[in-house]
PASEBA-1860 file (N, C-alpha, C; in nm, 3 decimals):
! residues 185
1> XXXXXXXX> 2.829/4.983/2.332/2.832/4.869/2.242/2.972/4.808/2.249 ~ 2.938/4.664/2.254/3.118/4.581/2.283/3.094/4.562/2.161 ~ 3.267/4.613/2.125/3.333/4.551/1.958/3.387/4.394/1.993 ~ 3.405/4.282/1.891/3.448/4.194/1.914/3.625/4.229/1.813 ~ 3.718/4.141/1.922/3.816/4.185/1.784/3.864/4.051/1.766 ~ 3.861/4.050/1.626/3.881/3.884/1.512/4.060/3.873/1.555 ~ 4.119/3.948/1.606/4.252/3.933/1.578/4.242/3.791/1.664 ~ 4.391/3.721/1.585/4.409/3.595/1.650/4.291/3.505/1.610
9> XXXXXXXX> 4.173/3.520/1.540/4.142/3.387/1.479/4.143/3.384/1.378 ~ 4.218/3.414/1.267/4.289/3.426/1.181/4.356/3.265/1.087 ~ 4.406/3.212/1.196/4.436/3.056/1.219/4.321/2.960/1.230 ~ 4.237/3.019/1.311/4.098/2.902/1.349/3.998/2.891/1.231 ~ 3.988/3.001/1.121/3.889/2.976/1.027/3.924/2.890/0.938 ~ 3.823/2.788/0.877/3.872/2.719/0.687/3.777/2.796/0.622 ~ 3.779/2.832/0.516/3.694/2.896/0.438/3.691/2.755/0.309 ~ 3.597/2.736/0.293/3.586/2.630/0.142/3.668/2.496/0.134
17> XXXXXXXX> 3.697/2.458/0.262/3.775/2.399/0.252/3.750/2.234/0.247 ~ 3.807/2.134/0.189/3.743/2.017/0.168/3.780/1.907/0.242 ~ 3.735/1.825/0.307/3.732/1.723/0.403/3.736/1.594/0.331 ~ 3.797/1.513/0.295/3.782/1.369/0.289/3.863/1.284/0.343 ~ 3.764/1.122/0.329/3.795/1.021/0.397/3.800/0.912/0.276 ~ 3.891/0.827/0.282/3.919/0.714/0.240/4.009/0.579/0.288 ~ 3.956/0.489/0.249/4.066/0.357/0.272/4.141/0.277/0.206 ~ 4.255/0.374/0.135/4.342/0.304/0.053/4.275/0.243/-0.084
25> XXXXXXXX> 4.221/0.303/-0.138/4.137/0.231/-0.217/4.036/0.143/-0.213 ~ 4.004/0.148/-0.087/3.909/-0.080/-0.084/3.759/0.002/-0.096 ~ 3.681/-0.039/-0.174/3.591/-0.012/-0.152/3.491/-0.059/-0.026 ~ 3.479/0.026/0.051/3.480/0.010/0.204/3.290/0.114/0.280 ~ 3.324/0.189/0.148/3.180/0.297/0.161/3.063/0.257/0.139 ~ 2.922/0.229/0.230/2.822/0.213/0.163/2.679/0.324/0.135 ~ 2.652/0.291/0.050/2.524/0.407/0.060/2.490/0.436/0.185 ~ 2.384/0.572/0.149/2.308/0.604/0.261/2.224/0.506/0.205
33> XXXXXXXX> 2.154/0.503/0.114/2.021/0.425/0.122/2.044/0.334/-0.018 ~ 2.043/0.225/0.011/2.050/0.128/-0.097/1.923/0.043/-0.119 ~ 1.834/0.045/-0.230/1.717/0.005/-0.260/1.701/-0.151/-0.312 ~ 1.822/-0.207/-0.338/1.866/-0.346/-0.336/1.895/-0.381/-0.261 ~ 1.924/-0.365/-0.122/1.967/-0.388/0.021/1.829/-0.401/0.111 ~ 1.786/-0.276/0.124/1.700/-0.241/0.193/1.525/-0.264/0.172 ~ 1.481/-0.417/0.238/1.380/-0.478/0.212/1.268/-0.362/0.284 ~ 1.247/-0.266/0.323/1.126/-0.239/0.366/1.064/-0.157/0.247
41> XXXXXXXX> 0.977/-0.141/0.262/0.873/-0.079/0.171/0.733/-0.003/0.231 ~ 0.704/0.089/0.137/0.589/0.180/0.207/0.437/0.172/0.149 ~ 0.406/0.089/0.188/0.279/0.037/0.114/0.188/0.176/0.058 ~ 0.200/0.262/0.186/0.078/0.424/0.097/0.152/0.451/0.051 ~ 0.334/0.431/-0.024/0.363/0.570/-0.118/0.393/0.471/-0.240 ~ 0.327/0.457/-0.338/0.352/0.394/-0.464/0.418/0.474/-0.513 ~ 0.429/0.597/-0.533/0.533/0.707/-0.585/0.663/0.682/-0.557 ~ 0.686/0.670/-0.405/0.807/0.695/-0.338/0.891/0.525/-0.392
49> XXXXXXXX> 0.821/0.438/-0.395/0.839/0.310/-0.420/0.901/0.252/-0.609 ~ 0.847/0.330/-0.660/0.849/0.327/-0.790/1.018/0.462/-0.825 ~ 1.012/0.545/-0.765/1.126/0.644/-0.783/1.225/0.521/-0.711 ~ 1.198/0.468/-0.575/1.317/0.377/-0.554/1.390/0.274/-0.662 ~ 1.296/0.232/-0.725/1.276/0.158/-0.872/1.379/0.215/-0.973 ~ 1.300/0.327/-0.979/1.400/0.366/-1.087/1.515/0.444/-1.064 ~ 1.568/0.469/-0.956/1.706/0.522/-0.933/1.795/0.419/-0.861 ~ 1.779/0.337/-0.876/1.835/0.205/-0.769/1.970/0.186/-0.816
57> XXXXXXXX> 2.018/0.227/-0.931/2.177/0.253/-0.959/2.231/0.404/-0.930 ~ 2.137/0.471/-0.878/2.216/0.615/-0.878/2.232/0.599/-0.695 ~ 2.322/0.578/-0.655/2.375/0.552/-0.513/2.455/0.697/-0.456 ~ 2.360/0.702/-0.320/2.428/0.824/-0.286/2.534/0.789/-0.144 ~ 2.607/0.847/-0.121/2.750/0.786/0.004/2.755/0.888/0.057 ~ 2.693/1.056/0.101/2.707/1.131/0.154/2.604/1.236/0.134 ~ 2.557/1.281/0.263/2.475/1.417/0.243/2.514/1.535/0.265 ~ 2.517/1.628/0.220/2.650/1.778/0.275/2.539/1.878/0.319
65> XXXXXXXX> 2.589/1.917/0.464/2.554/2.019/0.520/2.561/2.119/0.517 ~ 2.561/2.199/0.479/2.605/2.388/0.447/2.702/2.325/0.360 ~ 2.715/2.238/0.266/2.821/2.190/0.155/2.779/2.062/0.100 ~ 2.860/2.057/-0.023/2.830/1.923/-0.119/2.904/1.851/-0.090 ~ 2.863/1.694/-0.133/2.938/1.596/-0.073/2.943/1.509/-0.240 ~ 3.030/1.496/-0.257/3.065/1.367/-0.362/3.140/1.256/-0.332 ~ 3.171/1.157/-0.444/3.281/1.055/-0.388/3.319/0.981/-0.554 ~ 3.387/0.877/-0.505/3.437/0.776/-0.621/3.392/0.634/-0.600
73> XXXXXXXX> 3.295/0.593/-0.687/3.292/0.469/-0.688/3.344/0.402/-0.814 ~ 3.427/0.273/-0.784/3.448/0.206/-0.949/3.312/0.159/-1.031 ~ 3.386/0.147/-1.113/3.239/0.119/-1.209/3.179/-0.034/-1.161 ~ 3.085/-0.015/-1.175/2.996/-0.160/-1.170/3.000/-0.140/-1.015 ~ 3.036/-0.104/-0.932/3.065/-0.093/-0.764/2.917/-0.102/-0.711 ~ 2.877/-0.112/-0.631/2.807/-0.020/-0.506/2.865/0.020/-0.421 ~ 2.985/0.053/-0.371/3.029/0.096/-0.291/3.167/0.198/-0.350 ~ 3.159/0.295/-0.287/3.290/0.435/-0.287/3.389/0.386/-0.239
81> XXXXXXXX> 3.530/0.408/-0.307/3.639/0.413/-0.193/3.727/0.511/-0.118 ~ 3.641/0.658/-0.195/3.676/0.779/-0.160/3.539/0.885/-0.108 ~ 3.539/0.940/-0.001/3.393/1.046/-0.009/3.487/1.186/0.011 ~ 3.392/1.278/-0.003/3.467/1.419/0.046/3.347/1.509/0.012 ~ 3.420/1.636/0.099/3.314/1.746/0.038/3.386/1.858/0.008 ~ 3.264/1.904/-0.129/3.298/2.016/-0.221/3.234/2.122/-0.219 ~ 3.259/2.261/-0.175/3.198/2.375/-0.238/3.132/2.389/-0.340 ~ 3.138/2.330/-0.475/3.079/2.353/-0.596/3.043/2.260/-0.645
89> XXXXXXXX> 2.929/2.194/-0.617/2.821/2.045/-0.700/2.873/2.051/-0.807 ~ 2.883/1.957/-0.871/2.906/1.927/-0.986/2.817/1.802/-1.007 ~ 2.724/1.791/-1.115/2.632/1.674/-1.183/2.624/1.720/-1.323 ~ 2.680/1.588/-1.383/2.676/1.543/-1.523/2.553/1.516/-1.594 ~ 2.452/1.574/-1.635/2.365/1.523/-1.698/2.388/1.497/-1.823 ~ 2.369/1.340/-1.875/2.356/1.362/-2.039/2.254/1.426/-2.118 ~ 2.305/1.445/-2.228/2.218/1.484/-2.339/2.151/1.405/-2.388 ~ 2.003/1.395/-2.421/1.938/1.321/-2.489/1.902/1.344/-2.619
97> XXXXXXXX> 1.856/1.218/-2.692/1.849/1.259/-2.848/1.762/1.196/-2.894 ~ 1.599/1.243/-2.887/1.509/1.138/-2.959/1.494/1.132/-3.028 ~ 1.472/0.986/-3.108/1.474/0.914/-3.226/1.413/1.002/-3.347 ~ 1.393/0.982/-3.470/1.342/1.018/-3.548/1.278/0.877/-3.607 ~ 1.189/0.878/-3.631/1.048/0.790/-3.742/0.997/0.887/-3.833 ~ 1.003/0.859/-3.950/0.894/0.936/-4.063/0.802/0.869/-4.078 ~ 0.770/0.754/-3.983/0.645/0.703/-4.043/0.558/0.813/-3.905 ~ 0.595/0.844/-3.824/0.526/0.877/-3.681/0.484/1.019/-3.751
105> XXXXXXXX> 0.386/1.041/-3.727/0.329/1.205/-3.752/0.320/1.276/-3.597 ~ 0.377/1.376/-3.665/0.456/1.469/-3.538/0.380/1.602/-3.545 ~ 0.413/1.632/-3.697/0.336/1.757/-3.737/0.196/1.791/-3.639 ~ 0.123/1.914/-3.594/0.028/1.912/-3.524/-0.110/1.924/-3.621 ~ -0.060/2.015/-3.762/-0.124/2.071/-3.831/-0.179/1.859/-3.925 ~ -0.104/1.817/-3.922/-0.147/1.713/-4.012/-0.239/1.580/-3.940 ~ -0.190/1.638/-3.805/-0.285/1.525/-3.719/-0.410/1.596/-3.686 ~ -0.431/1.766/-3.709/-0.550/1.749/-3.656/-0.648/1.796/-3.853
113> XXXXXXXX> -0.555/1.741/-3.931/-0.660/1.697/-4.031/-0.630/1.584/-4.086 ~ -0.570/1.454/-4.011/-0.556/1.330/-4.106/-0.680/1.247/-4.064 ~ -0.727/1.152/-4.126/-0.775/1.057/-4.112/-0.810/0.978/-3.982 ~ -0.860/0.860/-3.960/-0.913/0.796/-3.862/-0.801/0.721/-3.914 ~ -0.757/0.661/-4.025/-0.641/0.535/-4.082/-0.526/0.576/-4.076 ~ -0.517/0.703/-4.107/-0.382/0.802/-4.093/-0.376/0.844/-3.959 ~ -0.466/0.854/-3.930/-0.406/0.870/-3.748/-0.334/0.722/-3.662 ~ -0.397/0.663/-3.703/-0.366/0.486/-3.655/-0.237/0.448/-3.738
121> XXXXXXXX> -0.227/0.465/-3.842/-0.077/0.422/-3.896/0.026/0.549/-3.831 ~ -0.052/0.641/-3.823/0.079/0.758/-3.804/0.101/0.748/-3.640 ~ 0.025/0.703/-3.571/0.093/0.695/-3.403/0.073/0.554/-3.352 ~ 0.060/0.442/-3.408/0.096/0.291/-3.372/0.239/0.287/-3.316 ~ 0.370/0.367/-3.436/0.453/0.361/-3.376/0.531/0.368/-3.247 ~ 0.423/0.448/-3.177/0.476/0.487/-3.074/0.410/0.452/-2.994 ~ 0.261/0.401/-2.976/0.273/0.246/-2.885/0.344/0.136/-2.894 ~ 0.373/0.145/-3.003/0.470/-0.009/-3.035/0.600/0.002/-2.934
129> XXXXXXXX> 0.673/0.135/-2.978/0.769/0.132/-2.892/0.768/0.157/-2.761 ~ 0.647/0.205/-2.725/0.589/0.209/-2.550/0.617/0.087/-2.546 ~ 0.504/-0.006/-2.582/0.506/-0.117/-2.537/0.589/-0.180/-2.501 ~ 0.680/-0.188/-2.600/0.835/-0.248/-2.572/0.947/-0.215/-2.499 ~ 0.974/-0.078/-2.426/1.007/0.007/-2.335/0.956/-0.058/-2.220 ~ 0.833/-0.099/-2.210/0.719/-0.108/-2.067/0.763/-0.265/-2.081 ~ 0.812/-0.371/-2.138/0.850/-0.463/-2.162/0.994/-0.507/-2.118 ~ 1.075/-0.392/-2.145/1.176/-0.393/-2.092/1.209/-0.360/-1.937
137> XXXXXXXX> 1.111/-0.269/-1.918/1.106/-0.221/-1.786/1.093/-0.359/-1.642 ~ 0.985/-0.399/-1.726/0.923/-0.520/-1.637/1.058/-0.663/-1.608 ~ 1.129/-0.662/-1.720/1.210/-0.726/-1.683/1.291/-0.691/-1.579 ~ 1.367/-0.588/-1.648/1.423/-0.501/-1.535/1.375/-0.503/-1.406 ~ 1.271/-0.505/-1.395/1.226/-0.449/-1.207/1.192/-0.610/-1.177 ~ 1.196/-0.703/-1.266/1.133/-0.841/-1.168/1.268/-0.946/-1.157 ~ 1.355/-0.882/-1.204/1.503/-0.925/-1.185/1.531/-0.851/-1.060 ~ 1.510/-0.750/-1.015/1.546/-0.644/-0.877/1.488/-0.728/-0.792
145> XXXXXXXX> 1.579/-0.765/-0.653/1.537/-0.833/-0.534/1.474/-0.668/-0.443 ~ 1.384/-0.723/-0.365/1.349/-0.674/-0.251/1.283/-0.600/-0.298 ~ 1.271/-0.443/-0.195/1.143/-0.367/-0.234/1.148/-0.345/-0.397 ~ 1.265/-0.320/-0.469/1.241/-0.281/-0.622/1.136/-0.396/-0.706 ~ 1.062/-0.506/-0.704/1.068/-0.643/-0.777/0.960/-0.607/-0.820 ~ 0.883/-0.717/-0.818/0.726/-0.726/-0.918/0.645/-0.616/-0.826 ~ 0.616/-0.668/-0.712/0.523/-0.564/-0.650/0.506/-0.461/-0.676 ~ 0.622/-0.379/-0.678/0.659/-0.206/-0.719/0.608/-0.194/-0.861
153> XXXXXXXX> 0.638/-0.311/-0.948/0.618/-0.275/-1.097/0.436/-0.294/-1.122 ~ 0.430/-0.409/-1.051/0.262/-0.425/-1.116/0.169/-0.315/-1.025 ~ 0.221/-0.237/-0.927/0.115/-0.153/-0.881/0.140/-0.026/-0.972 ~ 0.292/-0.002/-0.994/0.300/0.162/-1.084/0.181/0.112/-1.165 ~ 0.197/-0.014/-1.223/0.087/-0.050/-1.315/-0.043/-0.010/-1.327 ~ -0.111/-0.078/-1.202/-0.236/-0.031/-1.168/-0.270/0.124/-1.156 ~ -0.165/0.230/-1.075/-0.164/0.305/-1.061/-0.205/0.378/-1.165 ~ -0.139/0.329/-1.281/-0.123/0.418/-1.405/-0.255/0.406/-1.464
161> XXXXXXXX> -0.349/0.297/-1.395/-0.456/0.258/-1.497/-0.461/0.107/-1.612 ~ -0.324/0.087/-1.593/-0.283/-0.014/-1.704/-0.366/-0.159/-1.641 ~ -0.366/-0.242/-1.770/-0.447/-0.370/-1.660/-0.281/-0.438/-1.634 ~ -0.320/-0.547/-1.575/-0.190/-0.652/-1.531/-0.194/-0.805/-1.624 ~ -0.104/-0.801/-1.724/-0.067/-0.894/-1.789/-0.204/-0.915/-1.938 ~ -0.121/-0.827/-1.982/-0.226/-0.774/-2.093/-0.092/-0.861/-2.219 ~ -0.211/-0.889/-2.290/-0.164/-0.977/-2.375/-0.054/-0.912/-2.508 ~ 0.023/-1.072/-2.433/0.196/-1.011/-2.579/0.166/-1.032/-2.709
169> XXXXXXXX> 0.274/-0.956/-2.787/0.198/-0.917/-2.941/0.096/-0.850/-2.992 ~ 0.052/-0.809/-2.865/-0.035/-0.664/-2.936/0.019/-0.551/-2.907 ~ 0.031/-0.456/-2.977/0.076/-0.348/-2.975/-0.006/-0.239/-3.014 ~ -0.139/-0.229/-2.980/-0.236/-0.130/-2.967/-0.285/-0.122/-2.826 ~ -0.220/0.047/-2.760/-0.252/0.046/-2.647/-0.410/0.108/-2.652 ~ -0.437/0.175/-2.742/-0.618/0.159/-2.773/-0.691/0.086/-2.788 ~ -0.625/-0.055/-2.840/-0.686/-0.148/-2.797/-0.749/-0.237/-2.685 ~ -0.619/-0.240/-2.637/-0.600/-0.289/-2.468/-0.684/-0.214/-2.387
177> XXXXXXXX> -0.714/-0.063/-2.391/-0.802/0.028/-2.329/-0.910/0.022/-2.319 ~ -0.996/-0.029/-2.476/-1.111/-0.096/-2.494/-1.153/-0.220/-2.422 ~ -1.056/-0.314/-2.409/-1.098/-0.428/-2.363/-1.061/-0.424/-2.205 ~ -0.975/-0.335/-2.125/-1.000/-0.389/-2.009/-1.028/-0.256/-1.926 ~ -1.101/-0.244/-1.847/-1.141/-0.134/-1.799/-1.031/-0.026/-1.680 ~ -1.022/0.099/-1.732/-0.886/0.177/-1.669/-0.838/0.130/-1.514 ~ -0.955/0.115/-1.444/-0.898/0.044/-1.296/-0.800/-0.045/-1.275 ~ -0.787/-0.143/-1.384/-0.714/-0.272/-1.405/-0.767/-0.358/-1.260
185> X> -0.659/-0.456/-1.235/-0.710/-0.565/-1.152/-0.542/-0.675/-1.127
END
């Protein structure tokens, strides 16, 4: 059996060690994949199309191989003026904090003995604020040029079952359910 002997590469190894590139500050870096840039689209993946949708501000500038890759972009940017890579990911998730309503019945025990009227006053709220969420959304995505725009939004639509351009000021999505049939159109 041949021994190998390490002596003398001693010098040649990095262990953890971090690599970056920058240009003086200019923001000079562009995504790997920018969903406001990049007009093509995948007609069979409504999934894949709709996630482009909704991450279209989270911009990535590096992929790390046997390592993590981060960078610096200024705010409001699309573009980095620093990339590098790190041994230890680091992602910030915030904390979320949902709302409180006392008009909304939450309780399980009281919804499965309230009323047909008490059920309808006690969870309107929260179509109401669907609605208006799904309202906001639509703006949002028909302001987005290219693959993100209407297309992407009115098929999640369909997808979901929802019809297309269901009438404003109502805020009963049981309603809307009744009158247009889940396929939409």
């Amino acid at each position: 059996m041949r021994r190998r002997s390490w002596a003398g590469f001693g010098e040649q190894w990095l262990f953890q060690a971090t690599l970056y590139v920058e240009a003086d500050g200019e923001e000079v870096f562009l995504p790997v994949r920018d969903a406001l840039m990049d007009t093509r689209t995948d007609a069979d993946d409504a999934e894949l199309n709709r996630l482009r949708l909704q991450y279209r501000n989270k911009l990535e500038f590096a992929v790390g191989r046997t390592c993590s890759a981060t960078w610096l972009v200024p705010e409001g940017s699309r573009r980095a003026t620093k990339v590098w890579t790190t041994w230890l990911p680091v992602s910030e998730t915030p904390q979320t904090q949902a709302r409180s309503d006392d008009s909304v019945i939450t309780d399980m025990v009281k919804l499965a003995t309230a009323s047909v009227e008490q059920l309808h006053a006690g969870l309107e709220p929260l179509t109401a604020g669907y609605l208006a969420w799904l309202d906001d959304q639509e703006k949002q995505a028909i302001s987005c040029p290219n693959t993100c725009g209407r297309w992407v939004w009115r098929r999640s639509l369909r997808l979901a079952g929802w019809p297309i351009g269901w009438p404003r000021g109502s805020t009963s999505c049981l309603a809307m359910r009744r009158r247009w049939p889940a396929s939409g159109s």
